[in-house]
Steps between C-alpha positions, in 0.01 A plus 500: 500500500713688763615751262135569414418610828826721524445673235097564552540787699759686329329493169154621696691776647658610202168501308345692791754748509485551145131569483542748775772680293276495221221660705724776631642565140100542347416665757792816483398805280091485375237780533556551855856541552474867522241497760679199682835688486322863652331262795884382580605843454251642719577222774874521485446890575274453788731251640719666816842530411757242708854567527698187367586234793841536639461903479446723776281764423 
């Protein structure tokens, strides 16, 4: 029964993470992906541009 309990949490994992990929899959594109996509827009531009790390600007 050891290899029952070694392989419990794997499998649970797995299915969770497979649900969650399945969420984020239905959930890409629908009625509102135009006005989702403008509200990112609009955020990205209102964001203050940073100069990449490393850079001295």
């Amino acid at each position: 029964m050891d290899y029952v309990s070694a392989l419990v949490p794997p499998v649970v994992m797995a299915i969770f993470f497979i649900g969650v990929v399945r969420v984020i899959v239905k959930t890409q594109g629908g009625a509102a992906k135009a006005k989702e996509d403008a509200a990112v827009d609009a955020a990205l531009s209102e964001a203050p541009r940073q100069a990449p790390a490393g850079t001295d600007a």
